[in-house]
DOTOR-502142 format. One record per residue: x, y, z of N, C-alpha, C in turn. Coordinates in steps of 0.1 Angstrom, whole numbers, plus 5000, padded with zeros to 4 digits. Layout:
! DOTOR-502142
XYZXYZXYZ
...
***
This chain:
! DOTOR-502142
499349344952498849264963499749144965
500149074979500648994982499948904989
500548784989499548704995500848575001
499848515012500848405019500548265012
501448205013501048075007500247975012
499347925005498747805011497047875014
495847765018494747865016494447875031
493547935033492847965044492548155044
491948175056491748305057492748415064
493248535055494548565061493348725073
494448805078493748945079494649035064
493949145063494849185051495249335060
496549365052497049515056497349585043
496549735051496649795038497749895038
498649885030499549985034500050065023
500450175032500950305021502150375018
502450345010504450385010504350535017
505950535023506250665031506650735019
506450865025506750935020506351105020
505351145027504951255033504251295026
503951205014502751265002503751324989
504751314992505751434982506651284974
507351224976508051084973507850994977
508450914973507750744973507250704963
507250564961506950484948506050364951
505550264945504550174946505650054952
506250064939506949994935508449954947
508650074955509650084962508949994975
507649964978507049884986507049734990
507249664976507449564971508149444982
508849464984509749344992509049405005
508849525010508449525025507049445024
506549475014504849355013505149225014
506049205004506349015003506848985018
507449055026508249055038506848995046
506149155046505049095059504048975052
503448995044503148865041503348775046
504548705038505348585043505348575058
505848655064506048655081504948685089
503848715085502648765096502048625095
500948625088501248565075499648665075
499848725060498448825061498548825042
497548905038497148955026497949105030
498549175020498849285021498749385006
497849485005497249504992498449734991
498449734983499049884981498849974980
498850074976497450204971499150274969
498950354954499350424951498650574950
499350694953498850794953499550924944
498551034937499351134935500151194942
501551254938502251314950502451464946
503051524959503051694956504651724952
505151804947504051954945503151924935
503551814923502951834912501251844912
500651764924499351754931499351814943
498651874946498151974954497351894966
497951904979496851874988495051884985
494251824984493851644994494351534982
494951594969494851504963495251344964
496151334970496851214976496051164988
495251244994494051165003492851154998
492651244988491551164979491651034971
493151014967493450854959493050744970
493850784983493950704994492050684997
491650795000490150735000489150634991
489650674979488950624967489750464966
490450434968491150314973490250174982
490450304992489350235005488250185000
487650294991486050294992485350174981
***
């Protein structure tokens, strides 16, 4: 989770690294989060998911749901 400096109420974005469900890392997210942050100025929170092949379709939209929920 990122966050802008200073207090008040941000909007938050939730976002989800690319990757087609197959690649991509949390971690590879990092500076695009601190980015919008800083410049929107918002809360921006991550969700990491299983990826394929090793996981099998919905599993990566089941992390993403269970995330949300």
């Amino acid at each position: 989770m990122c966050s802008p400096k200073g207090n008040g109420l941000y909007p938050v974005i939730i976002y989800l690294h690319g990757g087609g469900w197959v690649f991509g890392t949390l971690d590879e997210a990092d500076q695009l989060s601190n980015s919008l942050s800083s410049k929107i100025p918002a809360v921006v929170v991550s969700a990491d998911y299983r990826l394929s092949p090793e996981f099998e379709f919905p599993c990566a939209l089941e992390d993403v749901y269970t995330f949300m929920g």
